[in-house]
N, C-alpha and C positions, 0 to 999 in steps of 0.2 A: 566533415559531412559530404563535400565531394567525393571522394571516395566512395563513403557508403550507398550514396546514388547513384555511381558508378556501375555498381553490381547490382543494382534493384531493376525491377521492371519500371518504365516511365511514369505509372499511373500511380505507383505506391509514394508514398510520402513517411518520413519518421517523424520522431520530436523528441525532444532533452530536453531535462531541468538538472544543471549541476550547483548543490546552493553548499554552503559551509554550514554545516551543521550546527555549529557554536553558536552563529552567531543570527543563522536563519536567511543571511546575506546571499544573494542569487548571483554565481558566479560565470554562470555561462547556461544560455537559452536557445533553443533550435526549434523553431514553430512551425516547419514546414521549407518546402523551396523557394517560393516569393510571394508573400505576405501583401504585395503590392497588387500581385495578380490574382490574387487569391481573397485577401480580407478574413486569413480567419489565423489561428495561432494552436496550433495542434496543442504546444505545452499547456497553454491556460486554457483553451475551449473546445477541445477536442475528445470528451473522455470516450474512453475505449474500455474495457473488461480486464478488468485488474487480475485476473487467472489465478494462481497458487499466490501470484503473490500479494494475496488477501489472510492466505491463510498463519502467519503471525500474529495478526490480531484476534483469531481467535483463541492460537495459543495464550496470547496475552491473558485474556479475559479467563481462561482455563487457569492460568499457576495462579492469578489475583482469587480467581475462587479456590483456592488450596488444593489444585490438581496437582500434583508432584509430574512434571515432565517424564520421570522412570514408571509412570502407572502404565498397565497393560491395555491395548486399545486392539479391536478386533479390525483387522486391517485386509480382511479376504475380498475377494471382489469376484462376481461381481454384488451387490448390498440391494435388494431389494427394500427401499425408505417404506413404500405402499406401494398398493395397487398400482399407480397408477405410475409410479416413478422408482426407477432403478439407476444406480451411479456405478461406474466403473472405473477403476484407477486404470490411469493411463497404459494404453495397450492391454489394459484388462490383466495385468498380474496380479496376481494375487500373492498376496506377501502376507498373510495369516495373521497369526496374535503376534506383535512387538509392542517397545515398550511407544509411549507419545513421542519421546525424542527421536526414537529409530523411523516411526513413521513421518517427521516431519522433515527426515532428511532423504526420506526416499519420494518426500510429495504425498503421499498413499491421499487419493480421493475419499475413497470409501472412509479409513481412520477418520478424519477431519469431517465427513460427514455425522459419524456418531458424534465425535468431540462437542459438532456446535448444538446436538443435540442433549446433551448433557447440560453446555454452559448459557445456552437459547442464542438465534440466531441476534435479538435484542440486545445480548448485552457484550455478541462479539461487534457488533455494527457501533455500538455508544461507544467503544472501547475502540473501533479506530479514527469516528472522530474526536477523541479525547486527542489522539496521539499526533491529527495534522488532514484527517479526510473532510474533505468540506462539500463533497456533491454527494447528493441524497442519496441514499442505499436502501436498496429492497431488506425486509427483513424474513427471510425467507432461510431453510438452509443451505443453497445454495450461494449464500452469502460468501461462505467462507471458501468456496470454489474461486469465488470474483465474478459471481453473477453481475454485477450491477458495476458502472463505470467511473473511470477515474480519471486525472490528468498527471501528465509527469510532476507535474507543480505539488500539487499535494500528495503523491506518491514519496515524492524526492524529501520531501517535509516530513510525513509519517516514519518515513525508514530515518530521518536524522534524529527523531524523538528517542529511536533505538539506538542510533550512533552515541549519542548524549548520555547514556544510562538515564534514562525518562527525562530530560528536561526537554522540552517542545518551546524554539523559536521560531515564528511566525515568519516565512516567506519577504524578504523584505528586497525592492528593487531600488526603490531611492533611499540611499543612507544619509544625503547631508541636504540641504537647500539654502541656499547663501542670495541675499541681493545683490544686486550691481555694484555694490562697493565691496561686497565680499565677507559680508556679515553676515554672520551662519541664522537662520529664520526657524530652521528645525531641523530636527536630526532625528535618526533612529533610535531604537533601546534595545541592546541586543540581551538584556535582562530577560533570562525565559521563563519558562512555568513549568513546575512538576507536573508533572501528568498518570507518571509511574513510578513506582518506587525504583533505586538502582539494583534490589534485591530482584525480582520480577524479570 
């Protein structure tokens, strides 16, 4: 993290959650530069705007509703949604008809805007807190852009549900508690929960 603060301007600040996906176990945390002087923890209370990388979870909710990844999605930009609101994929290419998977590996804004309007921004938004998001989300289409905010904590969580082939283990900092003689009081359960199929 020195380093990376090294190259930043002084005012900016990062954060990481690196947890083991198996087991949900939080293996290393960076909440800022001094939490002493500060009082606050970027990873757990800091969310920011989850950007593209929202947009999995609406793929998710897309192949659960029998979207085939290889279906054609119109991926031109820029996509006028309504009057009032037009979306541009990044730098405004326009990258025409491809197939879902071609457009989630080039990002395309506009694609994944039609996407969440097919699968409803509702059931891309239940469909990432199924997989590990826990701070409230607009249910808007811009959802699936990363309108609404996240923390590394459950970022790091939601993407290990994917690392897992859908099992979702819960974020966990204390794994054992022992008393003063050394007798274990509680422990963790790194037992997780399907969430998604491994098909999906």
């Amino acid at each position: 993290c020195e380093n990376q603060y090294a190259r930043m301007s002084e005012e900016d600040e990062v954060s990481l959650t690196c947890l083991d996906p198996n087991t949900g176990y939080i293996l290393a945390m960076v909440g800022g530069k001094d939490y002493d002087t500060e009082e606050w923890n970027l990873a757990t209370q800091g969310g920011r705007s989850a950007g593209s990388s929202f947009k999995p979870f609406t793929l998710t909710a897309a192949i659960e509703q029998g979207i085939n990844p290889s279906t054609l999605i119109d991926c031109t930009s820029p996509y006028k949604v309504n009057a009032e609101y037009t979306v541009e994929n990044f730098g405004n290419i326009n990258y025409g008809i491809r197939s879902i998977q071609s457009a989630t590996a080039v990002s395309s804004n506009t694609g994944f805007i039609r996407l969440v309007q097919e699968v409803t921004p509702h059931t891309a938004v239940e469909t990432a807190y199924r997989l590990g998001i826990t701070t409230p989300q607009p249910e808007v289409l811009t959802s699936t852009l990363g309108a609404g905010n996240v923390t590394t904590l459950e970022m790091a969580s939601a993407y290990g549900t994917f690392a897992t082939g859908g099992v979702k283990h819960s974020p966990e900092a204390i794994t054992q508690v022992l008393d003063r003689n050394g007798n274990e009081i509680s422990s963790s359960s790194t037992e997780g929960e399907r969430v998604i199929s491994e098909e999906v």
